[in-house]
C-alpha positions in Angstrom: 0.0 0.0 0.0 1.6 3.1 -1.0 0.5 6.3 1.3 0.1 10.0 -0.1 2.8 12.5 0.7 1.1 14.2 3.4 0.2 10.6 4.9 3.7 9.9 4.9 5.0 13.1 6.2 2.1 12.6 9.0 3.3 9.1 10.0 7.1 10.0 10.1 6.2 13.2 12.5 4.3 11.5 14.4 7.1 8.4 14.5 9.5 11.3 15.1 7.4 12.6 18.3 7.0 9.1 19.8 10.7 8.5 20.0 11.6 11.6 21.5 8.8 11.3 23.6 10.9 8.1 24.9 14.2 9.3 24.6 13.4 11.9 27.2 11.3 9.8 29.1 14.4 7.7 30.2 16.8 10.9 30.0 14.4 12.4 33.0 14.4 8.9 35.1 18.2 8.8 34.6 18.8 12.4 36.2 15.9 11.6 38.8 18.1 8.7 40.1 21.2 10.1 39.7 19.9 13.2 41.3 20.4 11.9 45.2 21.7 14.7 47.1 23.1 12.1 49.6 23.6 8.3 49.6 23.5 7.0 53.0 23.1 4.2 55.5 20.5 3.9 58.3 20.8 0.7 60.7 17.5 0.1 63.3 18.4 -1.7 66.1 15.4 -2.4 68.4 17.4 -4.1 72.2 16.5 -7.7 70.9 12.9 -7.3 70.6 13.1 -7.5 66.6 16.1 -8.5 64.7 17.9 -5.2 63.4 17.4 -3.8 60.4 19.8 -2.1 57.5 19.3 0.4 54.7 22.6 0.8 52.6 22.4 3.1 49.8 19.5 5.1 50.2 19.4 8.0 47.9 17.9 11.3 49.5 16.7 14.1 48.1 19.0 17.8 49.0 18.2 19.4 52.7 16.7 15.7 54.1 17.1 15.0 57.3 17.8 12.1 59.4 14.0 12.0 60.3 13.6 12.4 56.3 15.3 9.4 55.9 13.6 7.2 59.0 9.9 8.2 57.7 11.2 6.9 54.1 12.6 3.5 55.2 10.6 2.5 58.3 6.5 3.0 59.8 7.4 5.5 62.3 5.4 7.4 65.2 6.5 10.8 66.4 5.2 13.7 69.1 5.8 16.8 69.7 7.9 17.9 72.2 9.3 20.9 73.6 12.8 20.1 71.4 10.9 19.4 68.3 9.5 15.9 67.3 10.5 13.0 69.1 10.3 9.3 67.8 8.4 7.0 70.1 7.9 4.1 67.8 9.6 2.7 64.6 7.8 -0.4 62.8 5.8 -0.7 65.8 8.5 -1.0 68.3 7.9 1.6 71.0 10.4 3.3 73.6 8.8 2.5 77.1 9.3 4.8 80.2 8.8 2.4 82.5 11.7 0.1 81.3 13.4 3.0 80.7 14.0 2.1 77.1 14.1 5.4 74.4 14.4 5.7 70.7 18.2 7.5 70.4 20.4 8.0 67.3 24.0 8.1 66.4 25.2 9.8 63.0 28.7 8.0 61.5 29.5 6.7 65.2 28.5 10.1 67.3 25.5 11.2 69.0 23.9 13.6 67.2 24.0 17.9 68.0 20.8 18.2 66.7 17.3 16.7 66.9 16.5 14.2 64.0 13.8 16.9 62.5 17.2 19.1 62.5 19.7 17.3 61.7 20.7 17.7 57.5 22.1 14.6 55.8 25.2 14.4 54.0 26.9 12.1 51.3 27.8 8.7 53.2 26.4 9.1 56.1 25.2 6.2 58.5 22.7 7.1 60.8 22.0 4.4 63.5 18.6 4.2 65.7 18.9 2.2 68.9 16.2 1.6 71.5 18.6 2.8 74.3 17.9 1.6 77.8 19.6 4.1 80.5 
């Protein structure tokens, strides 16, 4: 079957539009995963009551925060306090006052400065959350 001129014209724009419809499809998810402002490491330990958990190489987007990154990975519960939020429960594992167990976390090996609302994330961090007893 042989097409008109303006038929074919027609079919090649419209085979042009297609493909570069695709080409930048999988241009934009290439820059969207490449576009992690930091790759970093969160570890969930929870005193023996659950076996611990570990993230490696989640991506985050730029100015996340190490509560940023807890809400991505895990089912966490947090209150307001008068230091900002503070996490009671992660995947259903709550601190408990009366065994004097609290949700703490170390950045790279250090207690943290700031709260986990506060604190910004940077390239190759590991953030560890332990259910502390003290």
């Amino acid at each position: 079957m042989v097409l008109p001129m303006d038929s074919r014209n027609i079919m090649v724009g419209a085979i042009v539009v297609i493909i570069l419809i695709i080409a930048g499809a999988g241009t934009y998810m290439y820059t969207q995963q490449d576009s992690a402002a930091a790759t970093v490491t969160l570890i969930v330990e929870y005193n023996g009551l659950k076996e611990a958990e570990t993230f490696e190489d989640v991506g985050m987007p730029e100015n996340s925060t190490v509560l940023d990154l807890l809400m991505e990975k895990t089912d966490v519960v947090t209150e307001d306090s008068d230091y900002g939020k503070m996490v009671i429960s992660i995947n259903d594992i709550a601190q408990d006052a009366g065994e004097n167990l609290w949700w703490t976390y170390t950045m790279n090996g250090e207690y943290a400065s700031a709260g986990a609302e506060a604190q910004l994330l940077s390239d190759g961090d590991v953030v560890k959350w332990t259910l502390s007893q003290f």
